[in-house]
Structures are given as structure tokens and as C-alpha cells.
DOTI-748293 format. One line per 3 residues: number of its first residue (from 1); for each residue x, y, z of N, C-alpha, C, O. Coordinates in Angstrom, 1 decimal. Example, Ala and Ser with C-alpha at 12.3 -4.5 7.8 and 13.67 -1.06 7.14 Angstrom:
<atoms>
1) 13.2/-5.7/7.8/12.3/-4.5/7.8/13.2/-3.3/7.8/14.2/-3.3/8.5 | 12.8/-2.2/7.1/13.7/-1.1/7.1/12.9/0.0/7.9/13.4/1.1/8.0
</atoms>
This chain:
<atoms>
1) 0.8/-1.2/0.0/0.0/0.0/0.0/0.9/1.2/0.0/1.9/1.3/0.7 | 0.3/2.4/-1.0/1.3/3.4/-1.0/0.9/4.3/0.5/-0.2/4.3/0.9 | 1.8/4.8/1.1/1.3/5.8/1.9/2.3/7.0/2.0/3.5/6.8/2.1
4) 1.8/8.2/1.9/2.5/9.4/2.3/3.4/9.4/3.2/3.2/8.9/4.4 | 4.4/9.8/2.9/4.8/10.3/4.3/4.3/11.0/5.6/4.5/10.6/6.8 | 3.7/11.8/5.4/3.0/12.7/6.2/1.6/12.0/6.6/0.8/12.7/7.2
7) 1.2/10.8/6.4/0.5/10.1/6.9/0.7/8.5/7.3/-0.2/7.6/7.3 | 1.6/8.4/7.6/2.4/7.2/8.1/2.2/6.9/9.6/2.7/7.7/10.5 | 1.5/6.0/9.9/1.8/5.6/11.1/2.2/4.2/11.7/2.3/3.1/11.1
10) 2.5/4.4/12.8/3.5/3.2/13.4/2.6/2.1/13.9/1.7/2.2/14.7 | 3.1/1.0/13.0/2.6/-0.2/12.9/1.7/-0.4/14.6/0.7/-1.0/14.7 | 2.2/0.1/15.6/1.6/-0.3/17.1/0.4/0.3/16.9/-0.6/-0.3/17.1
13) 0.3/1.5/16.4/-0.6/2.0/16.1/-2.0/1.3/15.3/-3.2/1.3/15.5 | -1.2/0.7/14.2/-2.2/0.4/13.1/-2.5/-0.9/13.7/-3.6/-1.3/13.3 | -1.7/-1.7/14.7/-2.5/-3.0/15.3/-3.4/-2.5/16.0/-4.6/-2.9/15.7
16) -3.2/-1.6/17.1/-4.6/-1.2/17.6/-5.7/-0.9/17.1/-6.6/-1.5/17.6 | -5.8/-0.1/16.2/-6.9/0.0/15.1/-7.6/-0.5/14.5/-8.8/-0.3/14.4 | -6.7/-1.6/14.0/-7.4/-3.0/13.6/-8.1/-3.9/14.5/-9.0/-4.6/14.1
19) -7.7/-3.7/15.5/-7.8/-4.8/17.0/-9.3/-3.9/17.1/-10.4/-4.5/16.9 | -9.2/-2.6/17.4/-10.5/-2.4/18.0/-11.7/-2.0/16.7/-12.8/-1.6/16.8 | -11.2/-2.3/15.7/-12.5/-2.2/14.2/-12.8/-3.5/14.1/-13.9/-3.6/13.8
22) -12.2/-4.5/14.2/-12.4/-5.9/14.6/-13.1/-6.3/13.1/-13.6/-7.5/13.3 | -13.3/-6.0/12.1/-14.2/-5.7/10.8/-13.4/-5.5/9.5/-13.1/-4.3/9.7 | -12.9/-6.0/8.4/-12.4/-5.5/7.5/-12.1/-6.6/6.1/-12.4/-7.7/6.3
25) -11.7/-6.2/5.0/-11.8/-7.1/3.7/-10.8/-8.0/3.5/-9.8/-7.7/2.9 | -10.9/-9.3/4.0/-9.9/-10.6/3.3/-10.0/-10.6/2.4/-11.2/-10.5/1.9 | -8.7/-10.7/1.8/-8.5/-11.4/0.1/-7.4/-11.8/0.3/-6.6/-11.4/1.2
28) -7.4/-12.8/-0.7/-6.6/-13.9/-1.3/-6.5/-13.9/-2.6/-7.2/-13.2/-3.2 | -5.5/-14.8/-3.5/-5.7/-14.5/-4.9/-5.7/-16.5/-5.4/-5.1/-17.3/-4.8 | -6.3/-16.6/-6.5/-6.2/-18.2/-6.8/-6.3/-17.9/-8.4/-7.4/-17.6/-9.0
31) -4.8/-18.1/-9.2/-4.3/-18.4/-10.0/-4.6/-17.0/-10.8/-5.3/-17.0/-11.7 | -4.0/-15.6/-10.2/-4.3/-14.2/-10.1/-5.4/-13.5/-10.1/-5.5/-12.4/-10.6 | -6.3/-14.3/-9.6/-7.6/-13.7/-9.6/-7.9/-13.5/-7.7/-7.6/-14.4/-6.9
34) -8.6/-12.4/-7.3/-8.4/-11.9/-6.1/-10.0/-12.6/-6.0/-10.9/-12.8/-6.9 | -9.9/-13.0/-4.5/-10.8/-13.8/-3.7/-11.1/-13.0/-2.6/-10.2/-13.0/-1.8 | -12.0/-12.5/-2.3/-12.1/-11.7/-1.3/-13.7/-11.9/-0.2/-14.5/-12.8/-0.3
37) -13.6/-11.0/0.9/-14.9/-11.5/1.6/-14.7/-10.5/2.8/-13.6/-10.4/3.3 | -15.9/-9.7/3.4/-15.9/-8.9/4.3/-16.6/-10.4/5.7/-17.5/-11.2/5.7 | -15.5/-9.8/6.8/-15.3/-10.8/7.7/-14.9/-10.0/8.8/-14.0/-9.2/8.7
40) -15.8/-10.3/10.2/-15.0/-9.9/12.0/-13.6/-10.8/12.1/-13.4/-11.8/11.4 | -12.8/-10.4/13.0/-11.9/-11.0/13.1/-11.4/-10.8/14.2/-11.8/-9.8/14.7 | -10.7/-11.4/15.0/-10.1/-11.3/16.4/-8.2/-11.2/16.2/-7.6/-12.0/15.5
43) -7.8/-10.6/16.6/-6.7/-10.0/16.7/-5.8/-10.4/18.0/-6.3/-10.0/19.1 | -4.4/-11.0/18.1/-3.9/-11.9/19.3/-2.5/-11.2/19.1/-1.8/-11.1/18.0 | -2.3/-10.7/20.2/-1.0/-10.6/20.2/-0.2/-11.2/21.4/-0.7/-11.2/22.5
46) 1.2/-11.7/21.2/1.9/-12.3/22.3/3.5/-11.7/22.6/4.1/-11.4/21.5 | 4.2/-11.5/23.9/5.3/-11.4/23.7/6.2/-12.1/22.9/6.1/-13.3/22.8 | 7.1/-11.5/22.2/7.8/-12.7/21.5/7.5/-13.0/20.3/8.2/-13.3/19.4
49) 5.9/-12.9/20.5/5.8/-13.7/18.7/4.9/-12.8/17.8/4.3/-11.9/18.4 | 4.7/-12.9/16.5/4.0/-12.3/15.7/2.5/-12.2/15.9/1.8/-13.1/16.3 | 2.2/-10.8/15.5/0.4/-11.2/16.3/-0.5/-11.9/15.2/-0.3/-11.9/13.9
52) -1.0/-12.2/15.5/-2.0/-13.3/14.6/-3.3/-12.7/14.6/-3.6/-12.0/15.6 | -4.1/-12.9/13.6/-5.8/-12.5/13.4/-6.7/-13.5/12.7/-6.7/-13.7/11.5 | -7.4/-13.9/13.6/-8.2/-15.6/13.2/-9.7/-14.7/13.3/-10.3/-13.9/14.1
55) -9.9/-15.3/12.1/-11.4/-15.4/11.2/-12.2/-16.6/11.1/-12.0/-17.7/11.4 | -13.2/-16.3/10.6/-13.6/-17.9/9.8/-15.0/-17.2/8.4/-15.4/-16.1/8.1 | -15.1/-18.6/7.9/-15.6/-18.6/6.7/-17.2/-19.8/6.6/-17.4/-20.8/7.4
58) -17.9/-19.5/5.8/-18.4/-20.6/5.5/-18.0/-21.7/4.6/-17.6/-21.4/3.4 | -18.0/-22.7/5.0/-17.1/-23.6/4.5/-17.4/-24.3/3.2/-16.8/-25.3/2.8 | -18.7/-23.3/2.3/-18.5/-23.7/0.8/-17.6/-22.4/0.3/-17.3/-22.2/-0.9
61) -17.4/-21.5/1.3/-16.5/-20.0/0.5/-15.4/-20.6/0.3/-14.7/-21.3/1.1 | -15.0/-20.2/-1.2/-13.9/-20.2/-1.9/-12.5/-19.9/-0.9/-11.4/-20.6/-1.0 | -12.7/-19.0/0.0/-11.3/-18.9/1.1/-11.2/-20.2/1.5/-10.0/-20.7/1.6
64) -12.3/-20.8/1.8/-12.2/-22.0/3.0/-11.2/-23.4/2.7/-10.8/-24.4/3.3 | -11.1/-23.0/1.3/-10.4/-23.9/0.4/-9.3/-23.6/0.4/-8.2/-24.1/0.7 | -9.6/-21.9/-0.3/-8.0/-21.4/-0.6/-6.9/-21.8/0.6/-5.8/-22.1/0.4
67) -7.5/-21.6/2.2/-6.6/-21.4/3.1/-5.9/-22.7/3.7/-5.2/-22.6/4.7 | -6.1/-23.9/3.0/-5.7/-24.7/3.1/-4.2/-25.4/2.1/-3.6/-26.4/2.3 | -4.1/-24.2/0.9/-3.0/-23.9/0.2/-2.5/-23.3/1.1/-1.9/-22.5/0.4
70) -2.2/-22.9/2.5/-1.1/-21.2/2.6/-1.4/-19.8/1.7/-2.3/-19.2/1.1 | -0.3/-19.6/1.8/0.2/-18.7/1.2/0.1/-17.3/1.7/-0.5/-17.3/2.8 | 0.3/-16.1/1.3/0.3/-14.9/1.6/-1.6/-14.2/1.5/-2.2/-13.9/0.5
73) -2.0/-14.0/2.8/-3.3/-12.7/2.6/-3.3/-11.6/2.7/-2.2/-11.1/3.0 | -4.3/-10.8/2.3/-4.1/-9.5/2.8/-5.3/-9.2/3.6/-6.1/-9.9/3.1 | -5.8/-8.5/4.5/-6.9/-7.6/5.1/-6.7/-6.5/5.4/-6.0/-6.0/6.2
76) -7.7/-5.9/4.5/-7.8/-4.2/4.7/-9.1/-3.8/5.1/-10.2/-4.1/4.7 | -8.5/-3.0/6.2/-9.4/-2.4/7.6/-9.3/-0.9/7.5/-8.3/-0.1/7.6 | -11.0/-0.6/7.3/-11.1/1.0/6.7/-11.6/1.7/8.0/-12.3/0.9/8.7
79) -11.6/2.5/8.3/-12.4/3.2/9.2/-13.1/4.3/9.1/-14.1/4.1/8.4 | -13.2/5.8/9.5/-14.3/6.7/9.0/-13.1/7.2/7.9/-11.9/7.0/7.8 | -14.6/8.2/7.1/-13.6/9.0/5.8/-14.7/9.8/5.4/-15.8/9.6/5.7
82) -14.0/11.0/4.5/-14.5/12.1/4.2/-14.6/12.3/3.2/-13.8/11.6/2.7 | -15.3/13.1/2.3/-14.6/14.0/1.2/-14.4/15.2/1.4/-15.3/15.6/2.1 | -13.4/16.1/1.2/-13.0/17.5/1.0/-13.2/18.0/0.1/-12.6/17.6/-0.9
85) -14.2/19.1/0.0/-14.0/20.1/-1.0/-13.2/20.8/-1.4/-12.5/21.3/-0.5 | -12.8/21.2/-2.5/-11.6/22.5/-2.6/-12.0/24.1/-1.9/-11.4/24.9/-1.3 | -13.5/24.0/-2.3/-14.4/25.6/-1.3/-14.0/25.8/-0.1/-13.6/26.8/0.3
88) -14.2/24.7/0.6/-13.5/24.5/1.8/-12.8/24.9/2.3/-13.0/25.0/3.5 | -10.9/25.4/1.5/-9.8/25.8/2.4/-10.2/27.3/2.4/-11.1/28.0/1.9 | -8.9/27.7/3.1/-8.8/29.1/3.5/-7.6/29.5/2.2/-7.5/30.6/1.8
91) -7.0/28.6/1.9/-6.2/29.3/0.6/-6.3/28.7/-0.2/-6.7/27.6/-0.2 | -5.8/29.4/-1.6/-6.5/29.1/-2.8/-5.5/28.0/-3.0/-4.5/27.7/-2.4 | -6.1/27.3/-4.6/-5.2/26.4/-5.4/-4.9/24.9/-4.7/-3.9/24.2/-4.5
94) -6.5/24.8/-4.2/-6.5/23.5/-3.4/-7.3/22.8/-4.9/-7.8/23.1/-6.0 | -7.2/21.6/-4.0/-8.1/20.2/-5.2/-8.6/19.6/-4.2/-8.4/19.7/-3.0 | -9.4/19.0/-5.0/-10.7/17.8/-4.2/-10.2/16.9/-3.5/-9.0/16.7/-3.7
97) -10.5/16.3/-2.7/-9.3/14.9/-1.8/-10.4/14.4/-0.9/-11.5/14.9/-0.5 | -9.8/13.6/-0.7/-10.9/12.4/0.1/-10.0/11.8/1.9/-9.0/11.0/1.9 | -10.3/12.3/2.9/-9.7/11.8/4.6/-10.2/10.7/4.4/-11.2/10.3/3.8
100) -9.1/9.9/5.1/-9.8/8.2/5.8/-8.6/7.8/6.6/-7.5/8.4/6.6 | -9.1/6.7/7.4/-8.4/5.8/8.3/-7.9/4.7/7.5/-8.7/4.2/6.7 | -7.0/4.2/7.6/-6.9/2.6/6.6/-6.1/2.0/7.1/-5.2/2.8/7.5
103) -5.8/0.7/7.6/-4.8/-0.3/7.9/-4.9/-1.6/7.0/-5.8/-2.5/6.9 | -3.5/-1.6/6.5/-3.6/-3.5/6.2/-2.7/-4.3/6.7/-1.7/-3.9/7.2 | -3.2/-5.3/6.5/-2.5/-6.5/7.4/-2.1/-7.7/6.6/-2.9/-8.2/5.8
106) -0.7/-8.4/6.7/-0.3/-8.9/5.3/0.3/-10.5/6.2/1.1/-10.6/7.2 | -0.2/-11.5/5.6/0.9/-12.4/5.8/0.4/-14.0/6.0/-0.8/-14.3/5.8 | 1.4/-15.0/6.2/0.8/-15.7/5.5/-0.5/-17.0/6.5/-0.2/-16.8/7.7
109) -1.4/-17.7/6.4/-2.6/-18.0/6.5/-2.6/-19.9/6.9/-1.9/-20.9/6.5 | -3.8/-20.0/7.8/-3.4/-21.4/7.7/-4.6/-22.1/8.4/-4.9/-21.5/9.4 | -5.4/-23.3/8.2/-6.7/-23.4/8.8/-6.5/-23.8/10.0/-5.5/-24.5/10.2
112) -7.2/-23.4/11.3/-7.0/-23.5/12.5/-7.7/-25.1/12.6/-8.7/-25.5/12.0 | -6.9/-25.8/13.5/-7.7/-27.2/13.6/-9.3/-27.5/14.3/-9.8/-26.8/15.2 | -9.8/-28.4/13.8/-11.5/-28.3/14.0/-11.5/-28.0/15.7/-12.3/-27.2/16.2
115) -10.5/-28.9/16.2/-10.2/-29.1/18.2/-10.3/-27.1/18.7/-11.0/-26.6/19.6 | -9.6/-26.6/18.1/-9.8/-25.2/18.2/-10.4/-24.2/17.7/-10.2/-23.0/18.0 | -11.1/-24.6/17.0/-12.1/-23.7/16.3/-13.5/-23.1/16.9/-14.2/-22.2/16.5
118) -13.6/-23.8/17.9/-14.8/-23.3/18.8/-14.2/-22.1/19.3/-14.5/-20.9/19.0 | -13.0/-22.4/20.4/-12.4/-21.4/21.4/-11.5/-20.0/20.3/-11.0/-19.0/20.6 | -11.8/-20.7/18.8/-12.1/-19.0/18.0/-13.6/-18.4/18.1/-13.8/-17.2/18.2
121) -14.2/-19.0/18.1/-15.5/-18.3/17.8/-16.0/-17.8/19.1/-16.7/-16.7/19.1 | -15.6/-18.6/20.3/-15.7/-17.8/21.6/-15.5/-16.5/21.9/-16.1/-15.7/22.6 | -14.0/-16.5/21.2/-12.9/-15.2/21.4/-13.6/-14.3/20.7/-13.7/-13.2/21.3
124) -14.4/-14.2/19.3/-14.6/-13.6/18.7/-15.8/-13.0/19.1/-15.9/-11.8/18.9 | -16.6/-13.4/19.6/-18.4/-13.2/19.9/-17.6/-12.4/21.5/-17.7/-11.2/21.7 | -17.2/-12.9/22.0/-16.5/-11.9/23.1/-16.0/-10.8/23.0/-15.9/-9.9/23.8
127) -15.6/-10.8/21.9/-15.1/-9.5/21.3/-15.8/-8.3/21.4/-15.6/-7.2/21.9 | -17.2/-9.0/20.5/-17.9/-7.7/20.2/-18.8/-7.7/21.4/-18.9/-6.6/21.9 | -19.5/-8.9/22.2/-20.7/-8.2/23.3/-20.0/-7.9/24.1/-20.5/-7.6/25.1
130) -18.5/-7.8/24.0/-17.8/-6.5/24.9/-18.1/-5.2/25.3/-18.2/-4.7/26.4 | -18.4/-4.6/23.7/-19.1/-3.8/23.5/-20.3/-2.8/24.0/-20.4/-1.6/24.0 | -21.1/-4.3/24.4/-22.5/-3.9/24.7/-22.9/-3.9/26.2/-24.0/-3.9/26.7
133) -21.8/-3.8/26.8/-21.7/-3.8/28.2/-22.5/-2.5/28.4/-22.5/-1.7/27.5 | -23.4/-2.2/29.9/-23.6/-3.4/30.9/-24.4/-4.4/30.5/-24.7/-5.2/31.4 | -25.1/-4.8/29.2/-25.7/-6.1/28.9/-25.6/-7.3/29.4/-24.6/-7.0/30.1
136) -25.8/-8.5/29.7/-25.0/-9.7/30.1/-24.8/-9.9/28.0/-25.5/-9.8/26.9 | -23.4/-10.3/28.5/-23.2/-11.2/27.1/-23.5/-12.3/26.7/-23.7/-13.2/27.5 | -23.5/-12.5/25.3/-24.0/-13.8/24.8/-22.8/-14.9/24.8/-21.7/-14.9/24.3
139) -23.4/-15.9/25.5/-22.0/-16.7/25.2/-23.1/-18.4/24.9/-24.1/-18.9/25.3 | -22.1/-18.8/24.1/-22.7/-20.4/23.5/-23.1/-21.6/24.3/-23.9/-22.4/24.0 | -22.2/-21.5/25.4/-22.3/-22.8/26.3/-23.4/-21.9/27.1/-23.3/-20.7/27.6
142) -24.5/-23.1/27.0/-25.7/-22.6/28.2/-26.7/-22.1/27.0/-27.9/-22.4/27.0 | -26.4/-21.7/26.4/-27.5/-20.6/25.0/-27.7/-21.4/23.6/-28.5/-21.1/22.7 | -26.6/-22.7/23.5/-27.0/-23.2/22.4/-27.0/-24.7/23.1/-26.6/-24.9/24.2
145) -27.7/-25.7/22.1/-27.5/-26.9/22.5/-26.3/-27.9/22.3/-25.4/-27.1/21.9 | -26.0/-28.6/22.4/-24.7/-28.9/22.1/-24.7/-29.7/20.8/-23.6/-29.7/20.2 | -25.6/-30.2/20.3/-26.4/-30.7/18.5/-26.2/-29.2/18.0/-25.2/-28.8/17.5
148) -27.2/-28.4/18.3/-27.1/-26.6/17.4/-25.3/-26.6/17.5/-24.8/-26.7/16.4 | -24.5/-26.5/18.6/-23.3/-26.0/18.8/-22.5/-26.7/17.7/-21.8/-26.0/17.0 | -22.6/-28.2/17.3/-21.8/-29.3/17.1/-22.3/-28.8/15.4/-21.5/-28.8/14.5
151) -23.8/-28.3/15.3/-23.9/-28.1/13.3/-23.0/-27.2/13.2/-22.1/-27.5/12.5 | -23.1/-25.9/13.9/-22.7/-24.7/13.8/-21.3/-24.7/13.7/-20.6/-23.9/13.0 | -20.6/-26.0/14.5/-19.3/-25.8/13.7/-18.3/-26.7/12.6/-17.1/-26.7/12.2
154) -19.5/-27.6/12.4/-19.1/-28.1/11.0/-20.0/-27.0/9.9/-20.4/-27.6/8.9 | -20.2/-25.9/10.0/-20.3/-25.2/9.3/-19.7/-24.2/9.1/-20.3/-23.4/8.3 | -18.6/-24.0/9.5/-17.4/-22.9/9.3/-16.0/-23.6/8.9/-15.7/-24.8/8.6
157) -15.3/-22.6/8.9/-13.9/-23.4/8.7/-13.2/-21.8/9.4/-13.5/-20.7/9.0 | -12.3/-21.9/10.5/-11.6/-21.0/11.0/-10.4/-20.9/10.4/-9.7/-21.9/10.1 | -10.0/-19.4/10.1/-8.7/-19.4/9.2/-8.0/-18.9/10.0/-8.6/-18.4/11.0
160) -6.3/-18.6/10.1/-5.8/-17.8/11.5/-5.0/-17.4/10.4/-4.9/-18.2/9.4 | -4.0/-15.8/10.2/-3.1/-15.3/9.8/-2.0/-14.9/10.6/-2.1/-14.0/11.4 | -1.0/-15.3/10.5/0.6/-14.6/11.2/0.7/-13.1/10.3/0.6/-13.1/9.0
163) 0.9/-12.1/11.1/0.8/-10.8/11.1/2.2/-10.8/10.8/3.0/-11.1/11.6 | 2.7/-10.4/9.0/4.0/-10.0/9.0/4.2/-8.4/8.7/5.2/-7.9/9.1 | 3.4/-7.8/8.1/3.5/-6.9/7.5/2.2/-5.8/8.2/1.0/-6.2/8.1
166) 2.4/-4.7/8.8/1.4/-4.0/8.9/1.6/-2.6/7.9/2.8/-2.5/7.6 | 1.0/-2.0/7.5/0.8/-0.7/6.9/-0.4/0.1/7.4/-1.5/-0.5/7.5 | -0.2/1.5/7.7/-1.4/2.0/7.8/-1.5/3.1/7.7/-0.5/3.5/8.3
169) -2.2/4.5/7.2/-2.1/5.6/6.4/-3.6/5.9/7.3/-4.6/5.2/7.3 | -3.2/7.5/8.0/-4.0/8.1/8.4/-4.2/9.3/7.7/-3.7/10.3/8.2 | -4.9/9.5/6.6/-4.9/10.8/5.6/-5.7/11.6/6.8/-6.7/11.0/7.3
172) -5.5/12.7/7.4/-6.1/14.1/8.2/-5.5/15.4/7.6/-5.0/16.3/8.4 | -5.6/15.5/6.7/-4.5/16.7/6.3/-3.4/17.0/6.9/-3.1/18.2/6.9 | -2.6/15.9/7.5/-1.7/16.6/8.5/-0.4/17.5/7.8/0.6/18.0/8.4
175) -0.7/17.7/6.6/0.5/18.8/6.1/0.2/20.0/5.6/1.0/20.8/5.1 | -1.4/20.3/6.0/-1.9/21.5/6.0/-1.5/22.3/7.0/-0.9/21.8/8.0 | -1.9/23.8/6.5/-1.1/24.9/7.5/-2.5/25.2/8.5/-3.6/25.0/8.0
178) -2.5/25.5/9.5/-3.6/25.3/10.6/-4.5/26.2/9.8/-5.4/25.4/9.7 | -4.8/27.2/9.2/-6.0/28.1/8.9/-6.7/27.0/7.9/-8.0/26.9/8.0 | -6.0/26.2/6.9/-7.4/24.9/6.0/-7.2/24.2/7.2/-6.9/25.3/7.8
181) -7.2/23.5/8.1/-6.7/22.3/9.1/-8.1/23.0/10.1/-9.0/22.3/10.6 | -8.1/24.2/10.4/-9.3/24.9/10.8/-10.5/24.8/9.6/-11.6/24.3/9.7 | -10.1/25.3/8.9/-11.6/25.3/8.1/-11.9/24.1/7.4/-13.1/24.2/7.3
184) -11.7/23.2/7.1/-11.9/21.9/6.8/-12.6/21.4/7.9/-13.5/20.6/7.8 | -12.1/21.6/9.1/-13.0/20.8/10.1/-14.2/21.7/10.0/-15.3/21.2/9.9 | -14.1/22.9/10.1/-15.5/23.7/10.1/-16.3/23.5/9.6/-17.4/23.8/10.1
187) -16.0/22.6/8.1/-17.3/22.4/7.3/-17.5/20.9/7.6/-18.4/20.3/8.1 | -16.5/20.4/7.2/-16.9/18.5/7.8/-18.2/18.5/9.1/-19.2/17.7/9.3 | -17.8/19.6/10.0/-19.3/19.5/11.1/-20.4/19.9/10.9/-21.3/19.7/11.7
190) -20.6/20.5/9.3/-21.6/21.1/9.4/-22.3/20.0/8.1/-23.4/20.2/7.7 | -21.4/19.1/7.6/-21.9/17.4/6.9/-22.6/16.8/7.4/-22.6/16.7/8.6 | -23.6/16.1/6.5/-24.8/15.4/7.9/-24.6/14.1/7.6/-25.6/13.4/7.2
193) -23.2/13.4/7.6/-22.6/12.2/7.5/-21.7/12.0/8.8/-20.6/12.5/9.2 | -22.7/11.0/9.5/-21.4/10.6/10.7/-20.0/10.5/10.7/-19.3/11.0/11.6 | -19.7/9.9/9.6/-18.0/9.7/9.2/-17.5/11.1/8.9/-16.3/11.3/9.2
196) -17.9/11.8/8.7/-17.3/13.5/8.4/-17.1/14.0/9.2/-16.1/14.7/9.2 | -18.2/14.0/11.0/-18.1/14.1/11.9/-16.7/13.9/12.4/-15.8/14.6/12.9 | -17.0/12.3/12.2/-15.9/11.6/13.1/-14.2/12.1/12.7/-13.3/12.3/13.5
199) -14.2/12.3/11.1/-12.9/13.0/10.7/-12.5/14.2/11.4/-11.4/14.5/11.7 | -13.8/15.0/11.7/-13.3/16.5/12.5/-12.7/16.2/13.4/-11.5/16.5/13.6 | -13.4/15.3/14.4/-12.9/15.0/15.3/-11.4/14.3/16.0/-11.0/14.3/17.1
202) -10.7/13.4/14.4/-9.9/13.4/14.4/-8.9/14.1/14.1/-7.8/14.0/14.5 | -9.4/15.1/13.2/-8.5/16.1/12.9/-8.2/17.3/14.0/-7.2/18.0/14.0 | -9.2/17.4/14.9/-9.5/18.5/16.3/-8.2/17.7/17.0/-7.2/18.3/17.1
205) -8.3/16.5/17.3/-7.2/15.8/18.2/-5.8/15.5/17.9/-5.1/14.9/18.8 | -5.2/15.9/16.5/-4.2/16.1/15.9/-3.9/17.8/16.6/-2.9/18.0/17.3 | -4.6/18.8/16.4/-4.4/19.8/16.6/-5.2/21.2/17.5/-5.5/22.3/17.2
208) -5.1/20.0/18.9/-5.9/20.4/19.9/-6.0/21.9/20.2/-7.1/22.3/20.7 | -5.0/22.7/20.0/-5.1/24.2/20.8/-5.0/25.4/19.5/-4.1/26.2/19.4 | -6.0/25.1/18.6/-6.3/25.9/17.5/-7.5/26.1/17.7/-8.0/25.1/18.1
211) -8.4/27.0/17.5/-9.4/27.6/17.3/-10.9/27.5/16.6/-11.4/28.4/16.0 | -11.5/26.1/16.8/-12.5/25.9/16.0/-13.6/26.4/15.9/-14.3/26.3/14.9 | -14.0/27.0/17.4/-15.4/27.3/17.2/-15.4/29.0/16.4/-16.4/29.6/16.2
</atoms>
């Protein structure tokens, strides 16, 4: 992935990101044709070793096959984004441009064994009714039967990735001069798109003791 300089951030960073968007696009490629599939994913990291991000599939999807070749994946994890007007800056001889969050994650893939494939889906459903706290969470043992539990997981195939490669590009204008860096957020608040919102607000936290209101 190409990324600016001026929008480069450190791989700790872009694990985090990923870790807490928990959501983003696998692909794979089979005989150069890209194989892809929007998928939750759980994110593991350990002292010492490479962090890992285990998924799963239904197990007539084309991944569920592919991942039993190896080889190299990728997942790209988007988060909010904008578009920018050129009306928008405070100085002239601007062009149109689009803010976003992006992280990918690169490396190579391998099916997790059937014996552990539940204690993925555990991890994963934990993940999110984390979330939803103070709720009680949902959890499988006690809520499903152990027949429902036993279809439900001859019906997936869990895939796990070794994290070799992170990339992640935080486009916020961060090489604007504070007067567009001010008016750009001015108008993104006044967009009636959540994600535009949410860019101001990233961009307000880049450059906390400037003048917005």
C-alpha cells in the first residue's frame, strides 16, 4: 500500500486499530484472480511472537479452500472517511481529496484445527458483546444446544493469519497549514454524515489548541 509520508503511522498503532475495528476485507488470490470476503476478526497478540488474526468462513466460500494452500493474505481495515471540497480551504489552489483511516495487514494463513475452532468463535463473539456492556453477554455454552453448537461448527472453517506486515495511512490533512486544518474541520461538522463528523474530530485531536469554534 502506497502511503504518504505525512500520513504514516507506526505499525503499534495500526494494530490497535485494527484490533478495536475488529471488521475489515480478506482477500486472497487463486491463479491471479483476487478472492475476497468482508469478515469480523479477532486479533492476538503475544510477547515474543508475531500477532495473529483468526477469522472464519463458511465452509462452501472459496477462502475456506483457498486457506488450506497457505500462502500470503491481505486484510484491509477502513475506518471513517470524508470527502474534502476545494471551497472549503482558506487558501486558494487547493483540489478535491478524500480523509480516511486505513490499515492492512499482510501475511501468510493457515486453517486452524477443527479441536480449536470453537475457542475462535468464543474469542470472537467476546469481542464484540464486549461492547455492549452493561448487557449480560452472549455466550454459546448454556444458549445453544450442544447438537445446534456441534452443526454450527461443521459449518465454518476458521482461518488464522501470522501478522508479518502492517501498513497504515492516516490521511487528516496533517501537512496543511492550521488556517485549511481549521476550516476543513468547520465544514466536515456542518456534513450530515457521521463519518465526516468523526474525521473533524480526528483532525480537532491532531491539533488540539487551534481555534475551532
Amino acid at each position: 500500500m502506497y502511503v504518504h509520508p505525512a500520513f504514516k503511522i507506526h505499525h503499534a498503532v495500526g494494530l490497535a486499530f485494527a484490533a478495536a475495528r475488529g471488521f475489515g476485507h480478506v482477500i486472497a488470490s487463486e491463479g491471479g484472480r483476487p478472492v475476497g470476503a468482508l469478515l469480523p476478526f479477532h486479533l492476538m497478540e503475544a510477547n515474543g511472537r508475531l500477532p495473529r488474526v483468526q477469522f472464519h468462513v463458511a465452509r462452501p466460500n472459496p477462502l475456506a479452500h483457498l486457506a488450506t494452500k497457505g500462502g500470503p493474505w491481505l486484510i484491509a481495515v477502513a475506518g471513517d472517511d470524508a470527502y474534502v471540497s476545494p471551497h472549503w480551504y482558506a487558501s486558494a489552489e487547493q483540489v478535491p481529496t478524500w480523509l480516511y483511516e486505513t490499515v492492512q495487514l499482510s501475511g501468510p494463513v493457515h486453517v486452524v484445527p477443527t479441536s480449536h475452532a470453537a475457542d475462535h468463535l468464543d474469542r470472537l463473539v467476546a469481542q464484540f458483546e464486549a461492547a455492549l456492556a452493561p448487557e449480560p453477554p452472549w455466550v454459546a455454552d448454556g444458549m445453544l444446544s450442544s447438537q445446534r453448537r456441534a452443526t454450527l461448527m461443521e459449518s465454518i472453517v476458521a482461518i488464522e493469519m501470522t501478522v508479518e506486515t502492517v501498513e497504515g495511512s492516516f490521511k487528516l490533512n496533517q501537512h496543511k497549514a492550521d488556517a485549511d486544518h481549521v476550516a476543513v474541520v468547520r465544514a466536515l461538522r456542518e456534513q450530515d454524515r457521521p463519518s465526516a463528523h468523526a474525521i473533524a474530530a480526528r483532525m480537532v485531536a491532531l491539533r488540539p489548541h487551534l481555534a475551532y469554534e
